[in-house]
Structure formats: structure tokens, C-alpha cells
C-alpha positions as CSV (number, residue, x, y, z in Angstrom):
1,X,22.4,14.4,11.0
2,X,23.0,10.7,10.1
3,X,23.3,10.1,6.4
4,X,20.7,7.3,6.5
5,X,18.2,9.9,8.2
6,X,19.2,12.3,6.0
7,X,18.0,10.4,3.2
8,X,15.0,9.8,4.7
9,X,14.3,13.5,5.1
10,X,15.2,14.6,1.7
11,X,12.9,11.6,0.3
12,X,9.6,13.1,2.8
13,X,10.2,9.7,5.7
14,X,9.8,12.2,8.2
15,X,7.0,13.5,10.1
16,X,8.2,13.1,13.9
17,X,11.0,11.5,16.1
18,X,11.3,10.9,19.7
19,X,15.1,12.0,19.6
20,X,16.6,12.9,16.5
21,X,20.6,14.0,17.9
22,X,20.6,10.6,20.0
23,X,19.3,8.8,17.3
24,X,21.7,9.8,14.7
25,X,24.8,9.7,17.0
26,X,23.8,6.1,17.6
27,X,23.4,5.6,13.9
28,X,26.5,6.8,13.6
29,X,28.1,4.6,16.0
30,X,27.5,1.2,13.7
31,X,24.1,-0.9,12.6
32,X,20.7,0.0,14.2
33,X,18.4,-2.8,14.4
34,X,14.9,-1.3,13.8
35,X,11.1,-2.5,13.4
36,X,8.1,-1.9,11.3
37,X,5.0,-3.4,12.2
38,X,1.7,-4.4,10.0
39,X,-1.6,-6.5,11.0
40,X,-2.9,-8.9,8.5
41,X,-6.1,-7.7,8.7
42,X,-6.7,-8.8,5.0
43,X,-5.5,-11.3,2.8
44,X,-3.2,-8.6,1.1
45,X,-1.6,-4.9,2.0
46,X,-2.5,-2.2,-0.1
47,X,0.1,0.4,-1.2
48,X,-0.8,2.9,2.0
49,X,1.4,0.1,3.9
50,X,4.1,-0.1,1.9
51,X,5.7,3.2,2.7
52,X,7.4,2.4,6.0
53,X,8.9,-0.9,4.0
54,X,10.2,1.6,1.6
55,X,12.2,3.4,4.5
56,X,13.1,-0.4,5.1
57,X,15.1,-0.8,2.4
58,X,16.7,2.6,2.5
59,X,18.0,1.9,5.9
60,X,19.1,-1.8,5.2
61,X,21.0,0.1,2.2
62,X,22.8,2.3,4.6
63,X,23.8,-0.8,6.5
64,X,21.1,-1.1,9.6
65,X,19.1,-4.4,10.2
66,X,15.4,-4.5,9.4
67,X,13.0,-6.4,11.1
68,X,9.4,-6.9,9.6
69,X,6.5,-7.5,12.3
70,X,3.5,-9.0,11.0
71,X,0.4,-8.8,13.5
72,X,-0.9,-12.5,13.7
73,X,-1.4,-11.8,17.6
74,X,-2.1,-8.3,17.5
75,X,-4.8,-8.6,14.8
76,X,-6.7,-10.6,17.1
77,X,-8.0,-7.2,18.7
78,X,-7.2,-4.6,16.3
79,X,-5.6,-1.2,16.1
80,X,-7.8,1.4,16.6
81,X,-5.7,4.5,15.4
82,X,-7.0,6.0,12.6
83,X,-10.5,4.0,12.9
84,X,-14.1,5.8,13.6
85,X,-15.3,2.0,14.5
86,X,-14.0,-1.2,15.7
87,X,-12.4,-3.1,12.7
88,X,-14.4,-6.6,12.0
89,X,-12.6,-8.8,13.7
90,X,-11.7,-12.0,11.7
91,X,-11.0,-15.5,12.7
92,X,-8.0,-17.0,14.2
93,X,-7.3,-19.7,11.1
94,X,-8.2,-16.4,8.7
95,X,-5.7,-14.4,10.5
96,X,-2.9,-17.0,9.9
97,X,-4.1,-16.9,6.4
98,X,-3.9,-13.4,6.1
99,X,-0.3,-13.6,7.6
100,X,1.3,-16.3,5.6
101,X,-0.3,-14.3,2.5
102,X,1.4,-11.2,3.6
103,X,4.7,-12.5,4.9
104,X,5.0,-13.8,1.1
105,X,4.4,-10.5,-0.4
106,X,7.2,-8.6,2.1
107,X,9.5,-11.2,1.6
108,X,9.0,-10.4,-2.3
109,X,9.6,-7.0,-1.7
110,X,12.1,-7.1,1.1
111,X,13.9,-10.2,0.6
112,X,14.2,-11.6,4.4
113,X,18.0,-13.2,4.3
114,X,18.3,-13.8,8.4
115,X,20.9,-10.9,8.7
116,X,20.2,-7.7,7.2
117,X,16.3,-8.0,6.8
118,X,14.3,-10.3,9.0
119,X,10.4,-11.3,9.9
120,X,8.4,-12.0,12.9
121,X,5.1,-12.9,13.9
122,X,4.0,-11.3,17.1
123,X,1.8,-14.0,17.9
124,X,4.6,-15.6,18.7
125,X,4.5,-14.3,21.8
126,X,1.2,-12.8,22.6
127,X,-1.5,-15.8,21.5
128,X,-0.2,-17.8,24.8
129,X,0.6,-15.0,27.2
130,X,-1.5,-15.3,30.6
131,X,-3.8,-12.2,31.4
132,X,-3.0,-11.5,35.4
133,X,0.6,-11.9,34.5
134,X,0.7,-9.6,31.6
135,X,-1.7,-6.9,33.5
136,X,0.7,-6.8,36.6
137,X,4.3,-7.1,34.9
138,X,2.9,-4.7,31.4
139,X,-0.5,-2.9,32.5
140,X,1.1,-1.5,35.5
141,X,2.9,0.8,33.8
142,X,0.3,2.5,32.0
143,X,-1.5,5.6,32.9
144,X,-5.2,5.3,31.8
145,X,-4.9,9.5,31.4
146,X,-2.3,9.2,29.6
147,X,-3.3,7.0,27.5
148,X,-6.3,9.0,26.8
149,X,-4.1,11.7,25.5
150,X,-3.1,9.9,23.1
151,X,-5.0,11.6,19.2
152,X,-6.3,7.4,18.3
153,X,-8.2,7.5,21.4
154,X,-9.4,10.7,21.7
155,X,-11.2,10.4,19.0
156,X,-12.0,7.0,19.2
157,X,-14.0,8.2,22.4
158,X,-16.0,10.5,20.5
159,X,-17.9,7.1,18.6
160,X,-17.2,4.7,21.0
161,X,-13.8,2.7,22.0
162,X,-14.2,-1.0,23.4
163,X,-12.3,-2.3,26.2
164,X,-10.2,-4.6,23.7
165,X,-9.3,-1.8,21.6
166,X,-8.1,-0.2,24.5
167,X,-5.5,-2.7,25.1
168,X,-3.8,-2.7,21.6
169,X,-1.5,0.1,22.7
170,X,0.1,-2.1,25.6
171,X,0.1,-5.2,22.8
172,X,1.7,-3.0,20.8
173,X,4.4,-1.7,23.0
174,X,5.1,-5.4,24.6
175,X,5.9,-6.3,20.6
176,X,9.2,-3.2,21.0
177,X,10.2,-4.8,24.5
178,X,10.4,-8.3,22.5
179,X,12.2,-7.7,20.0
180,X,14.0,-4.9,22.0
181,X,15.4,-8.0,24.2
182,X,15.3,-10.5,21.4
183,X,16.4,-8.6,19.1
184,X,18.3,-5.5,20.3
185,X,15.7,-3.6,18.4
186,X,16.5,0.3,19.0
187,X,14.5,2.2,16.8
188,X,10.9,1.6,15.5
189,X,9.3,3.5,12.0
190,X,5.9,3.6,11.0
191,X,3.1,6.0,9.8
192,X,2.4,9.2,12.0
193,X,-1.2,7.4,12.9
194,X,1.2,5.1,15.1
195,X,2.9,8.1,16.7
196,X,1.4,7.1,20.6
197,X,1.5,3.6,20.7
198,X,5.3,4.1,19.9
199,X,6.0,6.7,22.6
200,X,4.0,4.3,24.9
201,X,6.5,1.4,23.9
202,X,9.9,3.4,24.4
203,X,8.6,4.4,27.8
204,X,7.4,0.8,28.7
205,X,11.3,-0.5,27.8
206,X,12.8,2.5,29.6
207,X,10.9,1.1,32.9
208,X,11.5,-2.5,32.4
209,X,15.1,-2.7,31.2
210,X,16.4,1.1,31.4
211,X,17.6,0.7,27.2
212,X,17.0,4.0,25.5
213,X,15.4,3.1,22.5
214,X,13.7,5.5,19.5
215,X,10.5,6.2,17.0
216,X,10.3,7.9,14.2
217,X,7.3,8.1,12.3
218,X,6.6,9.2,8.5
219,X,3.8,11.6,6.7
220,X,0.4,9.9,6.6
221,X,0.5,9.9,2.5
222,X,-1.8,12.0,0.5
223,X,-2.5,13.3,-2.9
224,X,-2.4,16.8,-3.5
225,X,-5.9,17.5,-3.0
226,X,-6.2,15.8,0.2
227,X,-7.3,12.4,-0.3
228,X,-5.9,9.4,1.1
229,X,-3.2,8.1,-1.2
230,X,-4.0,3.8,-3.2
231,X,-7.5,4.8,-3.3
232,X,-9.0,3.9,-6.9
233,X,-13.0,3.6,-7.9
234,X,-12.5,0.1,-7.4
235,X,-11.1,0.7,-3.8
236,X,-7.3,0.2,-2.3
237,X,-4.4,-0.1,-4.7
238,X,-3.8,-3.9,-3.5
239,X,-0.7,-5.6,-4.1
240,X,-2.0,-9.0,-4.7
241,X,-2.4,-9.1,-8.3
242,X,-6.2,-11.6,-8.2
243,X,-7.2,-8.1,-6.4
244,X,-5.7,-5.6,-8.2
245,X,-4.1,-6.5,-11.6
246,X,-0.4,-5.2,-12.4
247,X,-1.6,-3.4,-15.3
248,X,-4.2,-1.6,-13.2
249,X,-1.8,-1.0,-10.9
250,X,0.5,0.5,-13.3
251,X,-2.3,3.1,-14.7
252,X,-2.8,4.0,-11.1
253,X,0.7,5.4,-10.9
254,X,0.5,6.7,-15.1
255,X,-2.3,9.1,-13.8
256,X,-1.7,10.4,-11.0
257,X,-1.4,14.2,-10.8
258,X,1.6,16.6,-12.2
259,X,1.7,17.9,-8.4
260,X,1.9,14.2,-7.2
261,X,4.7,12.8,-9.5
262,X,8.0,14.1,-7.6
263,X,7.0,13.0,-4.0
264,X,5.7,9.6,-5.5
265,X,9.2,8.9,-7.6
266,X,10.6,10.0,-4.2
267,X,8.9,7.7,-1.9
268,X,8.0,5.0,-4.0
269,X,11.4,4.3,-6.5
270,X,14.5,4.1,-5.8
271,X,15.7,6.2,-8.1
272,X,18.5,8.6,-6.9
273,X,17.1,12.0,-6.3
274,X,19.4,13.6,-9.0
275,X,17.8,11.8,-11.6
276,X,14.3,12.0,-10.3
277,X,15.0,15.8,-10.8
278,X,16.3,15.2,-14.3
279,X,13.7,12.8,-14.8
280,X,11.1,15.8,-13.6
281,X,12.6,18.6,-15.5
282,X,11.9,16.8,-18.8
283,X,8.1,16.1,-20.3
284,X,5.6,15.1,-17.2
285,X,3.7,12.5,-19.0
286,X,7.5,10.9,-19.7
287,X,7.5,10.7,-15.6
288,X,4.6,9.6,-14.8
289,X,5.0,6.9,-16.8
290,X,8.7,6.3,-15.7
291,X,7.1,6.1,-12.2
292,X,4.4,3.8,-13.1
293,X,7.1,1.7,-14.6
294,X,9.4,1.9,-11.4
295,X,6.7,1.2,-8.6
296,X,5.4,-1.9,-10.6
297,X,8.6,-3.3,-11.2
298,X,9.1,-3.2,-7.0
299,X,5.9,-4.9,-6.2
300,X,5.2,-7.4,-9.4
301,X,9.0,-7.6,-11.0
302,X,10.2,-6.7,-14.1
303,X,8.4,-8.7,-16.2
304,X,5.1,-7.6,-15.3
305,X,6.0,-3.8,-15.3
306,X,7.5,-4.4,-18.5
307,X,4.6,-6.2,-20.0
308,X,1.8,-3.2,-18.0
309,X,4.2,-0.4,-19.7
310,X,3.6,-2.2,-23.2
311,X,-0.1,-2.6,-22.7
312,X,-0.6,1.2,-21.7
313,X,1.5,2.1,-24.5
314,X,-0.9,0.6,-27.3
315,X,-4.0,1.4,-25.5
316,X,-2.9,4.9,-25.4
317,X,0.0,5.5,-27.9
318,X,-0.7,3.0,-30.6
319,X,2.4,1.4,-30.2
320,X,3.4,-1.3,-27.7
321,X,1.8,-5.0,-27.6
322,X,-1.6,-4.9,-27.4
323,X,-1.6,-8.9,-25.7
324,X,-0.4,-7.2,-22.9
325,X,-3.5,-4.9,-22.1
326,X,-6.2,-6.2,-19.8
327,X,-8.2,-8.6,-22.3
328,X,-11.7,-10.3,-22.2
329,X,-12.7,-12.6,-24.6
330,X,-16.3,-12.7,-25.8
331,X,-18.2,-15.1,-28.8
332,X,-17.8,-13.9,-31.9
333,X,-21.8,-14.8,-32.9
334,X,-22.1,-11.9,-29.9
335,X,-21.0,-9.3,-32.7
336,X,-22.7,-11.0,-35.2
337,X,-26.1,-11.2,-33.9
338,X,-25.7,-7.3,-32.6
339,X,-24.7,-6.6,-29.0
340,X,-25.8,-3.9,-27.0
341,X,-23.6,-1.4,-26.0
342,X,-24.4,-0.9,-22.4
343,X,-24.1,-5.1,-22.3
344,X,-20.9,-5.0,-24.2
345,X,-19.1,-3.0,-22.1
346,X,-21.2,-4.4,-18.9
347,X,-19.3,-8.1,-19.9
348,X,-15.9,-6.2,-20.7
349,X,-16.0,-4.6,-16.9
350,X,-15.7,-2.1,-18.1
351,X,-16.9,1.2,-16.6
352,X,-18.8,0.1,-13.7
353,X,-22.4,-1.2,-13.5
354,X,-24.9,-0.5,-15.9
355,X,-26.3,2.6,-14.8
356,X,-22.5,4.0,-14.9
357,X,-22.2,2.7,-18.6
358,X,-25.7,4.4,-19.3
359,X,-24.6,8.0,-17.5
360,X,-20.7,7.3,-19.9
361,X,-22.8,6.9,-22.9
362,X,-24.7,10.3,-22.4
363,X,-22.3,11.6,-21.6
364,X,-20.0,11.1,-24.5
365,X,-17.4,8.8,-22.6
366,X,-17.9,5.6,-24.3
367,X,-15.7,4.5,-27.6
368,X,-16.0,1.6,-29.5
369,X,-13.2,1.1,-31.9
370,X,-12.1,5.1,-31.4
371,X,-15.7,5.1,-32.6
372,X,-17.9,7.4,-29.7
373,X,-21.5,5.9,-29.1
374,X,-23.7,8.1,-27.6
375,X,-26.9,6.2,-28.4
376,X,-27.7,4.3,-25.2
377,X,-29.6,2.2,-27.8
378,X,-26.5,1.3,-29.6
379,X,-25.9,-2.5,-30.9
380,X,-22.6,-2.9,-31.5
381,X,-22.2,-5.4,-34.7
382,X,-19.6,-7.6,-36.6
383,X,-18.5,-4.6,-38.3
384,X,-16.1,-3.0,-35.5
385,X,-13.9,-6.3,-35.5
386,X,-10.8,-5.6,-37.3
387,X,-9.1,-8.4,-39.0
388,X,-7.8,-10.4,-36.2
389,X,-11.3,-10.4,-34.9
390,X,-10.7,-7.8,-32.2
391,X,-12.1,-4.5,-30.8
392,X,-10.7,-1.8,-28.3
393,X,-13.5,-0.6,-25.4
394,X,-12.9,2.8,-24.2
395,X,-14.8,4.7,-21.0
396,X,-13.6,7.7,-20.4
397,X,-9.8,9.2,-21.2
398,X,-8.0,6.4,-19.8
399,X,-8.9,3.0,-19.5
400,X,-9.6,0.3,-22.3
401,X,-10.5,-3.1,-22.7
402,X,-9.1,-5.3,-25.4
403,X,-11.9,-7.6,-26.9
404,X,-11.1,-10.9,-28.5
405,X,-13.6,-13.2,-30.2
406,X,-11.6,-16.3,-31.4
């Protein structure tokens, strides 16, 4: 097998592909141009996104040519696979919003130089295209049974599949045949959810151009008891730091299962695999916090994973910089007056609404200067500032609120 795909295997990028000797032999024979393809369906991606951009860079590494498709046509309609009902469809100006937005946070990640990693907008070429000319040149070579076949609709049937869902699949394969003739594209990657409307692309060039062309698609991630992976109380692990904030970000990583931590360093760092198996042989909270450290550095930089790393270490450790750990300032005459403890930790945001706060309290999850309040009563006074003027909220084992007052 090709080196490049080899990596990919070892690192768990490989669920399915459509010909894995003829895609390695080409591989083999020089650079492969290849696609991955997200709608901006939102004004950021969450980390569930990312994983195909991850193979990105691993392939650009082993010398191929990445290309970066962002939906601004395809969004228009929306991909049904994996969906029990029609996404919300948002406006057109939004959805150019939602691209730009996203275009900015690849090109963080990726770094789009022309040559070895590139972007395109497939609206480009689908917000103009006329409808009798693209049913009799494209939807002619579609079979409706087919297409039935196919897992995103079957189940989609079972709820209820519109018409314009039902056309993403031939959007989606006239994007390959683009940048297959644009491009030279030869091999598209993506999430195992995207499996059909892949196959239904490679056969659409076949019969318009006769290229061979390939797919390979990846795990759909999840965390060792099942769940779907980003997912926090607060919802999806954005990467847009207004929704989700790097320190957040980084705890997500810093407590994620023992189970979870070698397939996460393997998909989501670059970190050679030897030392990822040094790094996992050694103490597992060392690790988890390694990956934390590595994944934030890849989607905020350096400086924020180095400032989230020392905010986590003096909320947890006692040593670190406690400026850097999430902070809300609130009056001093607050504390002096007496503050309620369900309030207090209602204005830090900190552990959900009120009636969460309440259930935390009774619980025995709620610390006030390491102090633990379990009087829902509780007023909080002057008396828990330490010299500086300051307090640290807990709720629960793992996340804290730094309080300032001046």
C-alpha cells in the first residue's frame, strides 16, 4: 500500500475506499490532487468537521495537492445524510457569510498557498446553472433505485425526504466532475456518512469523461461509549473562539476518557505515532493534557494553547497563571453586601441555570474558595476574597471561574 495511505490507516482515516490497489499505484505514480467538501451551514465548523482536514494535511505532507470545497451553492439545499429532518435552510447573503467565516478558519488551519493546498466555492458553479440543462446533461445519469439504495436516503424516507434534498446527491457529484476537469481532482475523502454521494460522483465522471477517479471515506468519530464525538453540555466543540472559548476548548480535550486519548492524539495531533506511544505509556492525565495542548495549538495557535494549558494548570494544579483561566469580573460591594450563592455562580456562568446550580449545591458540587456550600441558602460575603480581591468558583470536578472585583 501507498505510504501516504498507510499513514492514514495506522492513524484510524479509513473506513472504506472505492479501489484501494488502483489508488495506491496511482499514488505511487506522483501527486494526487484530491477534495474534501464542507457546507457552511453555520457561521463556524465544529470539531466533527475537522477530521477529513486532518487527513488534508497528512496527504499534502506526503506530497499530494489538497483542495478545500466549501458549500456556498450546495448549502442552498442541504445534505441530507445523516439528518432525520430537513436542515433549516438559511439565506443566500447568510450563506456567504457563513462561507467567508469558514474559508478563514481552513485557511488558518490549512494554509491555502495556490499549489499544494487550495479552496473553492462550489457556488461558483452551481448558483447560475440552468435547470433543463443540468437535468438532461447530469440527472440523466441517475437511477432513482439506485439512488434509493443509498443508507442517507433510506432512512431519510422513513421521516420524510423532500424533492430538494433529493437532488443534493447529483449537486454533490457535479462538484467531483468540476474540479475533476478543473482540477484533475482524482480522489475525494470525507466522513463515512458521505460514502453514496461519492460513489454516485465517480460513476457520474466515469460516464461523462471516462477518467477513473476514487473515494475514500473515514470512521464517523465517536467516544468510547458511543456518543458522537465535539459534543459538550453547551453543545458542538466550535472552533470560533466567541462560540466556544480556547480554554473551553482545551478542557474538552484534558477530560476526555483514558479509552479516548490514543485515537484522539492519533487523529487530531500530529505527533508521530512513536511518540504518541511513548507519550501513552507514561502517566494518562500527562496525555490528556499533552493532547489538549496539541489540538488547541492546531485550531487557536500557540499562544492561546499556551495561555488555556496555564489557566487549567492553576485552576487544577495550583500552579500556572491564574489570568489566564476563564474570568468574570463582578462589584466588589456584591461581596460586601452578601451574595447569594445560587446568584453568584448564576452571574459567573457557571454551572448552568439556576435550577442546575440549586441540584450542584445539594448535591455537594459547588466550591467557593475550595470552600463546599451546600446550603442553597448560602450568601457568599467579603470574607472569601483573598488579598487581590479575588475568588475561585468551582461546580463540579472540573471546571472553575476566576472572580475579580476591582
Amino acid at each position: 500500500m501507498n505510504k501516504a495511505l498507510e499513514t492514514l490507516k495506522e492513524r484510524g482515516f479509513f473506513q472504506q475506499c472505492t479501489d484501494i490497489d488502483g489508488l495506491s499505484r496511482l499514488m505511487d505514480e506522483g501527486p494526487v490532487t484530491f477534495y474534501v467538501g464542507c457546507d457552511p451551514t453555520g457561521p463556524s465548523l465544529h470539531i466533527g468537521h475537522m477530521v477529513p482536514f486532518f487527513a488534508l494535511r497528512h496527504l499534502r505532507s506526503a506530497g499530494h495537492r489538497g483542495i478545500a470545497l466549501v458549500g456556498g451553492g450546495t448549502a442552498r439545499i442541504g445534505d441530507p445524510s445523516g439528518k432525520t429532518e430537513m436542515r433549516k435552510v438559511s439565506s443566500y447573503e447568510q450563506i456567504d457569510r457563513n462561507t467567508e467565516a469558514i474559508l478563514a478558519q481552513l485557511n488558518r488551519f490549512i494554509g491555502f498557498d495556490g499549489k499544494t493546498a487550495l479552496s473553492e466555492n462550489n457556488k461558483n458553479w452551481l448558483a447560475d446553472l440552468n435547470y433543463i440543462d443540468f437535468l438532461r446533461d447530469i440527472g440523466s445519469h441517475f437511477s432513482v433505485n439506485r439512488m434509493l439504495t443509498f443508507e442517507a436516503y433510506k432512512k431519510r424516507l422513513e421521516t420524510g425526504l423532500t424533492f430538494i434534498e433529493f437532488n443534493y446527491q447529483l449537486l454533490q457529484s457535479y462538484d467531483y466532475l468540476k474540479l475533476n476537469e478543473w482540477h484533475g481532482a482524482a480522489l475525494q475523502i470525507g466522513g463515512d456518512d458521505q460514502w453514496g454521494n461519492i460513489v454516485a460522483g465517480i460513476e457520474l465522471i466515469r460516464r461523462i469523461n471516462g477518467n477513473q477517479v476514487f473515494g475514500l471515506t473515514f470512521p464517523l468519530v465517536t467516544t468510547s461509549d458511543g456518543k458522537k464525538m465535539g459534543k459538550t453540555e453547551k453543545g458542538a466543540l466550535f472552533l470560533d473562539p466567541d462560540i466556544t472559548t480556547p480554554y473551553d476548548f482545551f478542557q474538552y480535550w484534558r477530560n476526555v476518557t483514558d479509552a479516548d486519548t490514543r485515537k484522539f492524539l492519533l487523529l487530531f495531533t500530529f505527533l508521530p505515532v512513536s511518540e504518541i506511544d511513548t507519550i501513552m505509556a507514561g502517566n494518562i492525565n500527562e496525555a490528556k493534557e499533552r493532547l489538549a495542548y496539541e489540538v488547541t495549538g492546531e485550531i487557536h495557535g500557540k499562544e492561546e494553547a499556551d495561555k488555556a494549558l496555564a489557566g487549567a494548570r492553576a485552576a487544577f494544579s495550583g500552579g500556572g497563571d491564574k489570568n489566564a483561566m476563564p474570568t468574570v469580573q463582578v462589584e466588589k460591594k456584591r461581596f460586601t453586601e452578601g451574595i447569594g450563592v445560587i446568584d453568584l455562580f448564576a452571574e459567573a456562568k457557571l454551572g448552568g441555570s439556576k435550577s442546575d446550580i440549586r441540584r450542584l449545591v445539594e448535591q455537594g458540587g459547588i466550591y467557593v474558595a475550595d470552600r463546599n456550600i451546600t446550603d442553597v441558602k448560602a450568601v457568599i460575603g467579603q470574607d472569601v476574597l483573598d488579598p487581590d480581591g479575588e475568588v475561585i468558583l468551582r461546580a463540579g470536578k472540573k471546571k472553575f471561574v476566576r472572580i475579580t472585583t476591582g
